[in-house]
NUVORO-463587 format. One record per residue (C-alpha): residue number from 1; residue in three letters; x negated, y negated, z negated. Coordinates in steps of 0.001 Angstrom, whole numbers. Example, Ala and Ser with C-alpha at 12.3 -4.5 7.8 and 13.67 -1.06 7.14 Angstrom:
2
+-----+------+---------+---------+---------+
| seq | type |      xx |      yy |      zz |
+-----+------+---------+---------+---------+
|   1 |  Ala |  -12300 |    4500 |   -7800 |
|   2 |  Ser |  -13670 |    1060 |   -7140 |
+-----+------+---------+---------+---------+
end
This chain:
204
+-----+------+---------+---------+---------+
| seq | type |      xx |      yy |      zz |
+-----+------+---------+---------+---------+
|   1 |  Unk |    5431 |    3021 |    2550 |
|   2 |  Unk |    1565 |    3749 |    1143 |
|   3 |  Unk |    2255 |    7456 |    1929 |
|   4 |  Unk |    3147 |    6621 |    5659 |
|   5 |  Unk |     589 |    4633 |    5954 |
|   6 |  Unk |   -2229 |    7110 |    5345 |
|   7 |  Unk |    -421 |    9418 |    7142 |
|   8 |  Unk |    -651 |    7494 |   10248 |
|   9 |  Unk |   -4714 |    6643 |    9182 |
|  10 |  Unk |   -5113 |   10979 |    8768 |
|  11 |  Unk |   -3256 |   11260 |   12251 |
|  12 |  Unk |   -5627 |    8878 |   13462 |
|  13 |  Unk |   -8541 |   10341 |   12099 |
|  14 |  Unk |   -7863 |   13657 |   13546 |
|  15 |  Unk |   -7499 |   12274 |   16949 |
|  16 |  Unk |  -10383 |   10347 |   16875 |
|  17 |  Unk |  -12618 |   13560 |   15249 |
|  18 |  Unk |  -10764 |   15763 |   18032 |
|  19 |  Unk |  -11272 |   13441 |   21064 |
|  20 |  Unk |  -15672 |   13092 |   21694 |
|  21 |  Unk |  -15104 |   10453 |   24390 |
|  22 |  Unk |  -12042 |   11978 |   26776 |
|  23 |  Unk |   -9160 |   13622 |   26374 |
|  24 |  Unk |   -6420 |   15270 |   28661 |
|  25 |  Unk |   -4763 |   12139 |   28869 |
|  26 |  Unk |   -7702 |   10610 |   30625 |
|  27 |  Unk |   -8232 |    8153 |   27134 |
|  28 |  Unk |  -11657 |    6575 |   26791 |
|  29 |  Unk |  -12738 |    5914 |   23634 |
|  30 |  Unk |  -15603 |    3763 |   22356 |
|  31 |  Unk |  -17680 |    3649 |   19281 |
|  32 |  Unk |  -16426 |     945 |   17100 |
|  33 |  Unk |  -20216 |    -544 |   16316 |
|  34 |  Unk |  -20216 |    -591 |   20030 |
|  35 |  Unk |  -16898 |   -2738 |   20780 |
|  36 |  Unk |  -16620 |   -6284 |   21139 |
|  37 |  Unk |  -13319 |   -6903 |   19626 |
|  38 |  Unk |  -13791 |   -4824 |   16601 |
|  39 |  Unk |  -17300 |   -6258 |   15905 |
|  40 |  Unk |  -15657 |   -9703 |   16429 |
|  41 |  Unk |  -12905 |   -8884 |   13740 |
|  42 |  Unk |  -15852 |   -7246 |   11055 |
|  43 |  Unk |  -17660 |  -10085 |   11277 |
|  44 |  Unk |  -14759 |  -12477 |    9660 |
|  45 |  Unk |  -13591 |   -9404 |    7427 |
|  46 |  Unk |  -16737 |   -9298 |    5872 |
|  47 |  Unk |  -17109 |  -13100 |    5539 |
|  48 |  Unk |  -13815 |  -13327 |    3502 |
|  49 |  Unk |  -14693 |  -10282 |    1559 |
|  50 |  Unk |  -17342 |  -12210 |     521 |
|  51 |  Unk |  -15527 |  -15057 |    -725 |
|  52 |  Unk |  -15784 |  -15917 |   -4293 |
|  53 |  Unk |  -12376 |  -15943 |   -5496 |
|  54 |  Unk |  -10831 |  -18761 |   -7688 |
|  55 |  Unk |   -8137 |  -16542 |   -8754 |
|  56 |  Unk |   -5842 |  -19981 |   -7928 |
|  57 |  Unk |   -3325 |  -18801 |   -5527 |
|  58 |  Unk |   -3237 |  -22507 |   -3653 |
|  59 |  Unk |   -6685 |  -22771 |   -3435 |
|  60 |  Unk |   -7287 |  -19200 |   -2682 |
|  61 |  Unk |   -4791 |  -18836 |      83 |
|  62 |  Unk |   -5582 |  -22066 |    2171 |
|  63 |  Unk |   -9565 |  -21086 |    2089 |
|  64 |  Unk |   -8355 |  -17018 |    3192 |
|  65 |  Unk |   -5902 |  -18098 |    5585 |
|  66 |  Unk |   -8586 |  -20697 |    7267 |
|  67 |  Unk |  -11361 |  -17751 |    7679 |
|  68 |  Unk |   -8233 |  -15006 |    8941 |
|  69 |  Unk |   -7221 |  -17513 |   11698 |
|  70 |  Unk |  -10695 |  -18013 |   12603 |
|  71 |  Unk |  -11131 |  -14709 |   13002 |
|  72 |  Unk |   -7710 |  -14475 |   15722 |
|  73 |  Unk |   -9773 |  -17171 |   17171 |
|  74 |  Unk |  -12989 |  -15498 |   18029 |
|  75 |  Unk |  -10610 |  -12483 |   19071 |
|  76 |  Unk |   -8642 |  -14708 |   21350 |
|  77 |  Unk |  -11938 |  -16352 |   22789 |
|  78 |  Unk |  -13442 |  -12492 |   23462 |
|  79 |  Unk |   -9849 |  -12314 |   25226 |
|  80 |  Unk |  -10038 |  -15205 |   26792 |
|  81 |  Unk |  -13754 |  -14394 |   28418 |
|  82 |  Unk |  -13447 |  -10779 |   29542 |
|  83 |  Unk |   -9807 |  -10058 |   29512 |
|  84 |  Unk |   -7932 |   -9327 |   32723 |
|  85 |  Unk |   -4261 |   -9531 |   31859 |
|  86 |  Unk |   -2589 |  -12697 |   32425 |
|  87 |  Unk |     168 |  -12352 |   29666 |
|  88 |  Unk |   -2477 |  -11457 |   26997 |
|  89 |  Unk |   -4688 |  -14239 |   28259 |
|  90 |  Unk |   -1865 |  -17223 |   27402 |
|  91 |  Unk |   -1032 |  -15411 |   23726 |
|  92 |  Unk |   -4853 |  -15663 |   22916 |
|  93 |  Unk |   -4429 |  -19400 |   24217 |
|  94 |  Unk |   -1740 |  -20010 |   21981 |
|  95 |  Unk |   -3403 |  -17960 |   19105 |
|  96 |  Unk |   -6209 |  -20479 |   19793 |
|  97 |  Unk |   -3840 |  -23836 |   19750 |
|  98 |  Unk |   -1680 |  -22640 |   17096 |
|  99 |  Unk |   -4175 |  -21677 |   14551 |
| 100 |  Unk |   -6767 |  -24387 |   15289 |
| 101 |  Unk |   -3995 |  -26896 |   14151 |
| 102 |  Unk |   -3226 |  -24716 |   11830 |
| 103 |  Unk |   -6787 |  -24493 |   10099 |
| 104 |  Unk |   -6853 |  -28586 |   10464 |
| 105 |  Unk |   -3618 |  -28769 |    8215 |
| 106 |  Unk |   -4717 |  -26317 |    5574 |
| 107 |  Unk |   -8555 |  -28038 |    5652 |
| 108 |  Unk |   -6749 |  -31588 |    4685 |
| 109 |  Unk |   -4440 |  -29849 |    1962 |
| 110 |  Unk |   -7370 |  -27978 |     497 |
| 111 |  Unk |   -9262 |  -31315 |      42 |
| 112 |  Unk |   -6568 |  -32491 |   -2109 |
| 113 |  Unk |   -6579 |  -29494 |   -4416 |
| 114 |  Unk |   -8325 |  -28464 |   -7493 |
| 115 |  Unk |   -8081 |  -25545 |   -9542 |
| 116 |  Unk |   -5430 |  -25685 |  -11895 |
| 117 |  Unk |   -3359 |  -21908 |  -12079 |
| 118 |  Unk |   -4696 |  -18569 |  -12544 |
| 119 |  Unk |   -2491 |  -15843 |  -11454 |
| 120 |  Unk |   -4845 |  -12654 |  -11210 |
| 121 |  Unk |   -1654 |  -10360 |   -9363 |
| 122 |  Unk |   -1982 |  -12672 |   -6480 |
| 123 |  Unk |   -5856 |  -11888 |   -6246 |
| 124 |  Unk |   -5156 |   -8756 |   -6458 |
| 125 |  Unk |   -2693 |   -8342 |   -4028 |
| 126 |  Unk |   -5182 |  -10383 |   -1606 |
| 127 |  Unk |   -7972 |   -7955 |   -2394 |
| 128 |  Unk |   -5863 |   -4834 |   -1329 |
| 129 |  Unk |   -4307 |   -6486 |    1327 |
| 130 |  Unk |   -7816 |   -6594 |    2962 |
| 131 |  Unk |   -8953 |   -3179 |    2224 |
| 132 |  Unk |   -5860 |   -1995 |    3712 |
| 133 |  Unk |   -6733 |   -3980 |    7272 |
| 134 |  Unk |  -10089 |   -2661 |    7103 |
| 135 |  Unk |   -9116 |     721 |    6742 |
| 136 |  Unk |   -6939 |     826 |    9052 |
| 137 |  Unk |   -8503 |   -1215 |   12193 |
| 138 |  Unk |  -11368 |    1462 |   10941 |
| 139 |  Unk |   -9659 |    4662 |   12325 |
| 140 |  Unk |   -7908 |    2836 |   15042 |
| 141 |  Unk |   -8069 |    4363 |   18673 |
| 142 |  Unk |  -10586 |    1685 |   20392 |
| 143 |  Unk |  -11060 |    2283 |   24398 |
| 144 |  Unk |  -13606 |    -556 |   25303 |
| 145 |  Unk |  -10809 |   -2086 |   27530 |
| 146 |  Unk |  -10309 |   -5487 |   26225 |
| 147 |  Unk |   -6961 |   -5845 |   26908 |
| 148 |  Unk |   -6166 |   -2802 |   24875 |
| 149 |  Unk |   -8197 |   -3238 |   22341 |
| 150 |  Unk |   -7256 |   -7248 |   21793 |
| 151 |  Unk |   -3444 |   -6327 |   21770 |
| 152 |  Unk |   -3953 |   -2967 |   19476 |
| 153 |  Unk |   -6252 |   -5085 |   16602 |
| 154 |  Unk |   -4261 |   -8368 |   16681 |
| 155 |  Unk |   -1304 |   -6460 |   15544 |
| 156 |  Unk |   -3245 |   -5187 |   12551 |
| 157 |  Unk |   -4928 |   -8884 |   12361 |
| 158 |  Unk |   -1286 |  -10460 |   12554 |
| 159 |  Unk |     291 |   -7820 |    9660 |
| 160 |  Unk |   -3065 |   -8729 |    6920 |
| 161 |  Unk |   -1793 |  -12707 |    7700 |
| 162 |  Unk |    1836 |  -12101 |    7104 |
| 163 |  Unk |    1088 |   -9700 |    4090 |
| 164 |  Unk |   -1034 |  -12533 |    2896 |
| 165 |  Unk |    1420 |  -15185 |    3629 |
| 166 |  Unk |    4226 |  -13145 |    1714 |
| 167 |  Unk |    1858 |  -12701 |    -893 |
| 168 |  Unk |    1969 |  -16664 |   -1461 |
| 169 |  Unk |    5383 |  -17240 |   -1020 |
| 170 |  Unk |    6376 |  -15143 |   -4107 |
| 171 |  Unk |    3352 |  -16745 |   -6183 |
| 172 |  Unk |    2179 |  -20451 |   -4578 |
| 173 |  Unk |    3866 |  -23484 |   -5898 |
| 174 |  Unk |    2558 |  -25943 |   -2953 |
| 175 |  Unk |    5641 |  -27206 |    -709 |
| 176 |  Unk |    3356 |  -27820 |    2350 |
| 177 |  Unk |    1220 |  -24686 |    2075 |
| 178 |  Unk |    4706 |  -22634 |    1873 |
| 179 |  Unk |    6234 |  -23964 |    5499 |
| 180 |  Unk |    2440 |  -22697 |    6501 |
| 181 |  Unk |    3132 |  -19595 |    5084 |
| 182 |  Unk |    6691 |  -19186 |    6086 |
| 183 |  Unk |    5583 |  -20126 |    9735 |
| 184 |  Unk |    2710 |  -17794 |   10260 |
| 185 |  Unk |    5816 |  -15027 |    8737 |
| 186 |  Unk |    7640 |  -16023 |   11761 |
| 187 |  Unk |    5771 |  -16701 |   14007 |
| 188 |  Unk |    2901 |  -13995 |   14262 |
| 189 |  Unk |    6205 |  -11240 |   13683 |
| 190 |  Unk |    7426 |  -12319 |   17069 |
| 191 |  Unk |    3640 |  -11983 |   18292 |
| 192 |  Unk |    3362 |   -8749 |   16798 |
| 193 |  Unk |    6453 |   -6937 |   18758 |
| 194 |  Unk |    5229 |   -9215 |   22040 |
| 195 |  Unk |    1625 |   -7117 |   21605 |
| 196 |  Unk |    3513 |   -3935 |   20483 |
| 197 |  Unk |    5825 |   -4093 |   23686 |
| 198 |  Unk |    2734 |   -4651 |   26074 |
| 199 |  Unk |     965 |   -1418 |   24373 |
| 200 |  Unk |    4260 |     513 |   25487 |
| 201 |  Unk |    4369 |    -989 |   28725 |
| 202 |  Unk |     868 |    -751 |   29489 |
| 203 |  Unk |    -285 |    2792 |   28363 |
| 204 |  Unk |   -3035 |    4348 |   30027 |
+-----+------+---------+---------+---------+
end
């Protein structure tokens, strides 16, 4: 799985070093530092890298998972304001509902907790499980079409919260923070092949 997964990060890399700003196929790209979805989804990366870790896997997951699904929010809203596609418009709204009720839940459960576990494999599966998003959203194919760019990141956005959420399920001991986690498994899965069948459909 690691192996095909830089593989498809070198292929990307090669097309992105090979293509200056057109290619046969007539696709645009755009400087990351210069798109509006990817700055949108750096800004939250680097505000959980920045997180000082409890190494508690309760504690640790409900504050992660609150900053991840604020960052689908600020994507959605970026989708929501210059998007043009109607289907992509009503999955940012329900990114938007779903995880705004979703942050309100894990908020009130997070008040209740203290530290009181150390499990240093979860943190460490956390930590790599963010460095393998940002690598990868970091040789992604980017075109400046928001649309295209919304649908192609959330997937990668959606994969780092169910990795995350797996992550918990085989460490975390808290009953309501594991029907969180084994919701956001289901439900951003379906959202994932929704986005991955509109990329097919819709390729420029």
């Amino acid at each position: 799985m690691k192996n095909t997964f830089f593989a498809v990060c070198a292929l990307a890399m090669v097309l992105f070093t090979a293509c200056s700003k057109e290619d046969a196929t007539g696709l645009v790209l755009q400087n990351h530092d210069a798109n509006r979805m990817m700055d949108s989804m750096h800004a939250i990366m680097d505000r959980m890298e920045a997180m000082t870790m409890t190494n508690d896997p309760e504690i640790d997951f409900a504050r992660m998972m609150i900053m991840h699904h604020q960052g689908a929010i600020n994507m959605s809203n970026v989708e929501l304001q210059a998007g043009t596609n109607d289907s992509l418009k009503r999955t940012a709204q329900k990114t938007i509902n779903e995880q705004q009720a979703e942050i309100q839940q894990l908020t009130t459960i997070l008040s209740g907790l203290r530290v009181d576990n150390t499990d240093m494999e979860f943190m460490m599966e956390q930590m790599e499980g963010m460095k393998k998003m940002d690598k990868a959203i970091d040789v992604e194919l980017i075109t400046g079409n928001i649309d295209n760019d919304f649908a192609t990141l959330m997937i990668w956005h959606h994969q780092a919260a169910i990795d995350d959420a797996s992550g918990y399920l085989h460490h975390g001991n808290n009953t309501q923070l594991k029907t969180i986690a084994n919701n956001i498994v289901k439900s951003q899965t379906m959202e994932i092949q929704e986005l991955a069948d509109w990329l097919k459909a819709n390729k420029r």
